[in-house]
N, C-alpha and C positions, 0 to 999 in steps of 0.2 A: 503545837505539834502540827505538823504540816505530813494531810494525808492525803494517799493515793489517789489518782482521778479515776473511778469505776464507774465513770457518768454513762447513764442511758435513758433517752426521753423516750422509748418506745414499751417499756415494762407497764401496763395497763392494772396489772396487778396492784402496785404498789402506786399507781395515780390513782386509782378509784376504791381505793380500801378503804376510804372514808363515805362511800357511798353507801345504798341499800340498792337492791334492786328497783324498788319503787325509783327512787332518786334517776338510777340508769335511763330508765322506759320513758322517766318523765323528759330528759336533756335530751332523749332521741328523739321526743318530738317536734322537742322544742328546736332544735339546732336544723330538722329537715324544715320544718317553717322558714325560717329566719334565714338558710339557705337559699330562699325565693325570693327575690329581689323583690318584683310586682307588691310582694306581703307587705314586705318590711315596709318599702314607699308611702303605700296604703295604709297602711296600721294605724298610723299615729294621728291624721285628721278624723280618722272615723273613730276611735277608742276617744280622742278629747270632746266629739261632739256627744258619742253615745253617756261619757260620764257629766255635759251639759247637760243636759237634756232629762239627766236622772236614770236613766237604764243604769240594771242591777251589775254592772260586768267586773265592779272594784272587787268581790270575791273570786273570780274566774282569774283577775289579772294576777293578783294574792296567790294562788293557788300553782300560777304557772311562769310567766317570766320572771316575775317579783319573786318567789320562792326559791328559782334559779340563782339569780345574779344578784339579791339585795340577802342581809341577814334578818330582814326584821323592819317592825317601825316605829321598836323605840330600842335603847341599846338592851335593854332588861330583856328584849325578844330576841338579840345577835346572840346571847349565849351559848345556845344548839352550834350555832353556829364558830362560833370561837372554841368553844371545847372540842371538837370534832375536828376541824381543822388543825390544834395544839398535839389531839392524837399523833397525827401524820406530823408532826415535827415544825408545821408551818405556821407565822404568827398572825396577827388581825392586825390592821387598819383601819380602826373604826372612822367612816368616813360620813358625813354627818348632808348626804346629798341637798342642800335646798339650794337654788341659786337663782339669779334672775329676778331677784325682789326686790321693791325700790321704797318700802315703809320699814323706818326708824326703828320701831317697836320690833317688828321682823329681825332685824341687824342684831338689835341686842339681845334677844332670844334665841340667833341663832351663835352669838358670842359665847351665852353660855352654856348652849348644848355643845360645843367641842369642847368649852373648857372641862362639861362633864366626860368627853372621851376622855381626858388626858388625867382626870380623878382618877377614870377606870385605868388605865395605864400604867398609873403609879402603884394600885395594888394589886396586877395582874401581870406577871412576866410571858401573857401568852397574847397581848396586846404590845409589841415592842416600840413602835413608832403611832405616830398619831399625825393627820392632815387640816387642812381646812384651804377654803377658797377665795380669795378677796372678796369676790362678788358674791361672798353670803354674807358679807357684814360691811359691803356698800355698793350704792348706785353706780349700775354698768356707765351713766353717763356721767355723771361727775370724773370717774378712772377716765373715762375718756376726753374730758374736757382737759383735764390732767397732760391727759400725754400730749395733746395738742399745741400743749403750753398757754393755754388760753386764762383770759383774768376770771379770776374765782370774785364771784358777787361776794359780801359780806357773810352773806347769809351759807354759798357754797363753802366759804373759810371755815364757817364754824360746824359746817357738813363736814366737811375734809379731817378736821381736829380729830371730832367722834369715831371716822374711821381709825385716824394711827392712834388713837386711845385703846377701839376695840383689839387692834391688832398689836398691840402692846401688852393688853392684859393676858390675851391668849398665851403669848411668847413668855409671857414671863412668869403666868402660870407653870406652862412645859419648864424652865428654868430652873423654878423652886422646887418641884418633885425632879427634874432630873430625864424626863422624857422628851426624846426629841421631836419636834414636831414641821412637817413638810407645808410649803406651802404652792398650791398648784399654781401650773403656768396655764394661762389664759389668751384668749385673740390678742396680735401684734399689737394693736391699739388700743390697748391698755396696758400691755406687758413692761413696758419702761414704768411706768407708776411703782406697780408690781415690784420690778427687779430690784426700786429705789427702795422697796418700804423693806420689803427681806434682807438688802446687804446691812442696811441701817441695824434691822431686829439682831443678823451674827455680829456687830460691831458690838453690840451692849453684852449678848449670851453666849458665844460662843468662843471664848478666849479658855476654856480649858477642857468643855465636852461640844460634840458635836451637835445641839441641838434644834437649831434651826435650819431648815435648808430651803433652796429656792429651787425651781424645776427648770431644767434646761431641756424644749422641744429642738432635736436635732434636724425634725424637716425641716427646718428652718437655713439658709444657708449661712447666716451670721451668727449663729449659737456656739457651735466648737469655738469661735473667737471669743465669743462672751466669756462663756465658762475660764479661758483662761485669762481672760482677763481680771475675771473675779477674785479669780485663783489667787492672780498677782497682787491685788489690791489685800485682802484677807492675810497674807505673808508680809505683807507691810504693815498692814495694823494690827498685827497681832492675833491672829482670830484663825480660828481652824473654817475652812470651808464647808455648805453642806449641799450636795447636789444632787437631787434626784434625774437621772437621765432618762428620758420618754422619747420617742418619734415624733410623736403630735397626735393632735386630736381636732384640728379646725382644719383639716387642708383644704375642702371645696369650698369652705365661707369663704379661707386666706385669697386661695384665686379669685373666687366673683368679685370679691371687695373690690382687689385689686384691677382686677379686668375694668373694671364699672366704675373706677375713679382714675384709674389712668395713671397707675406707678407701678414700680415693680414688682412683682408677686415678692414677698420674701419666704415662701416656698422653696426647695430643691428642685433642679429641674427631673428629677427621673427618683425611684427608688434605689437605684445602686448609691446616688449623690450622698443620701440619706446615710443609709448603710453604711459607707464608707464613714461618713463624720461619725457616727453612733459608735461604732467600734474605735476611732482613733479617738474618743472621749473617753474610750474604758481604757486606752492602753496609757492613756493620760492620768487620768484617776487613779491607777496602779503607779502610777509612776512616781506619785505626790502620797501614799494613803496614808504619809505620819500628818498633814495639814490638809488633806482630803478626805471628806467622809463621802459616801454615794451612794444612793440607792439605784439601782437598773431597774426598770421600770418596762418591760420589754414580754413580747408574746414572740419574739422571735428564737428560734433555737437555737440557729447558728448565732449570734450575738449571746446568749447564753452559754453556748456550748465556746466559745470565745474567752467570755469573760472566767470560766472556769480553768481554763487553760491559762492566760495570763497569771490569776491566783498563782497556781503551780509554779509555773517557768518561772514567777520571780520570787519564790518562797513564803506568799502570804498566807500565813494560814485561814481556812476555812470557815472560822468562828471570827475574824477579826472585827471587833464591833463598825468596824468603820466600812464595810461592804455589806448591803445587803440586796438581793434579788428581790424582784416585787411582780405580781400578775394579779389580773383581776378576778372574784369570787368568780364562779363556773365557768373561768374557761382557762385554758391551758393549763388543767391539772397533773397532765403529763410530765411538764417543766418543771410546776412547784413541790410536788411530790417527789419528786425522782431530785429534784436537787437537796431538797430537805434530808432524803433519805442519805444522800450522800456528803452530810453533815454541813449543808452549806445555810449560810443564813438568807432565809424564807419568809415575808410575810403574803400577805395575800390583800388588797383592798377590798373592805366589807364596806358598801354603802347602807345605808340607812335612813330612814325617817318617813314621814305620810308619804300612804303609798302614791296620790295626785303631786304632790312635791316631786316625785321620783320620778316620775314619767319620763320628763325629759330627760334624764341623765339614761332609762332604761333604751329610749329609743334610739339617742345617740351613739350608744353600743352598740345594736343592732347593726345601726347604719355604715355605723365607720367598722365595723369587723364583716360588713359584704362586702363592701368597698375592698377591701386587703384580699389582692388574690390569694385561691386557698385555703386562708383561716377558717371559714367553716366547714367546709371538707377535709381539710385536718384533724377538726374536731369531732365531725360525725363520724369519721373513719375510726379514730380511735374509740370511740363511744362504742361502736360495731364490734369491733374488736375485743374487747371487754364485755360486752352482751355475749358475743360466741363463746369467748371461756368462761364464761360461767352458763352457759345453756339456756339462757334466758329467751320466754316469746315473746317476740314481738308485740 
């Protein structure tokens, strides 16, 4: 059934109904922090020396951005957090943060803590999709020696194996229960490794449900080609597509690198560039969604408020398993709430795991959402907003 669009990302009501007031007071503080550039900067050398060194602060951090923006630090602790979210119509992402590891032992431990999301997945309709990272289950430099195309020693061959091993049992895990499962886009140089191991995992699983998808960063200026490229290939061999569409999440590493080795950025040159590919990938996706599946992956309104529109104009209904909207745990609750509300499919990315593993993924939030003019004054304004109507002190 194809329903009416009564979209509104400004109803504060119906984004923060899964709050408490506690929750409120706490995100106002946190989001006026985080607001402050200088902090953010700061934060992260002085918070990894302070938890060197032994100072008490892993319960202060627990207590405040980690209770924010993570569910927990194991999945048995994301529950609060998956139920409560499920209220509001919105689903989880159990997202299993460790990355950046370069021991064996690590790789297959963290193989089969996703494979455990994707357990939970399978007996939970409030867990819809399920993620994982290349670089949690292999060495950043091997992907890298990879894309370089450089000769693998013996020993890196049988490195390389254990990767598409791990990354085969996951996929096929998600498979045999039926849950689809994303795999993130990472820095340019590794990302062809990456794009090769994904199309490979939808060639085997994806020829009747959409289970596997690969992430396409639109900052990127050769992505919109990619994805249809993929497209074309997947319509050749038989296989439905699966794409999670994002903006990115490396742009000032992508420039230094590039700056500092003397190629081209493959960055956008402006945010309009961006913008413009992101939305002509949604009206692309629309346009293909019996052999495309996609998840929007976006903090932005007008690309949500976009993709909503598309749905309508071309009669997709709003439940269609093959679109779903995605944002991250505590922030743009405005968007997942208020799209939920208006019966669209919703999930949310819940990270996860020890809270020193998390760090880096928590600071990298921080950073890349001051970076984005706006985003946090967007958020604190609506936080405000929502404190006033409900009369809350400061």
């Amino acid at each position: 059934m194809i329903e009416k669009n009564n979209l509104s990302f400004e109803n504060t009501e119906i984004a923060f109904r899964h709050s408490s007031n506690s929750d409120l007071k706490r995100a106002y503080w946190l989001f006026r922090v985080i607001n402050v550039n200088f902090l953010v900067k700061i934060g992260p050398p002085i918070t990894n020396w302070a938890i060197k060194i032994g100072l008490p602060i892993k319960g202060l951090i627990k207590a405040t951005i980690f209770k924010h923006f993570c569910g927990g630090e194991t999945i048995a602790e994301c529950d609060k957090t998956i139920k409560n979210l499920n209220i509001g119509g919105v689903g989880t992402i159990l997202d299993y943060s460790i990355e950046g590891e370069d021991d064996e032992l690590v790789f297959d431990n963290t193989r089969d803590e996703i494979i455990r999301t994707i357990e939970r997945a399978a007996v939970d309709k409030a867990v819809p999709i399920t993620v994982f990272k290349v670089t949690g289950v292999a060495r950043f430099s091997l992907l890298e020696k990879l894309d370089a195309k450089a000769q693998l020693s013996i020993a890196e061959q049988e490195e390389w194996e254990k990767v598409q091993a791990r990354v085969l049992a996951i996929c096929e895990k998600a498979h045999s229960v039926g849950i689809p499962v994303m795999i993130d886009a990472e820095e340019s140089w590794i990302q062809q490794t990456i794009d090769m191991l994904a199309l490979d995992m939808m060639h085997l699983y994806n020829a009747e449900k959409a289970i596997v998808y690969n992430t396409y960063q639109l900052y990127r200026h050769d992505k919109l080609a990619s994805l249809k490229n993929d497209h074309a290939i997947a319509v050749k061999g038989g296989f439905i597509l699966g794409a999670k569409l994002v903006r990115g999440a490396y742009m000032e590493k992508e420039r230094k690198r590039a700056e500092e080795m003397g190629y081209l950025s493959p960055i956008q040159p402006d945010k309009r560039s961006s913008d413009k590919d992101y939305d002509a990938a949604l009206d692309y996706c629309t346009d293909h969604i019996e052999t495309l599946a996609f998840v929007a992956g976006t903090h932005n309104e007008e690309s949500c408020r976009v993709l909503a529109e598309l749905l309508d104009r071309k009669k997709i209904d709003h439940k269609n398993p093959h679109v779903y909207f995605s944002q991250l745990l505590g922030m743009s609750d405005n968007l997942s709430f208020n799209l939920a509300n208006s019966n669209y499919n919703v999930a949310k990315y819940v990270p996860y795991g020890p809270i020193k593993a998390v760090l880096p993924y928590l600071f990298r939030r921080a950073q890349e959402n001051t970076a984005i003019a706006g985003q946090m004054s967007r958020e604190l304004s609506l936080i405000v907003k929502e404190v006033e109507r409900r009369k809350i002190a400061r």
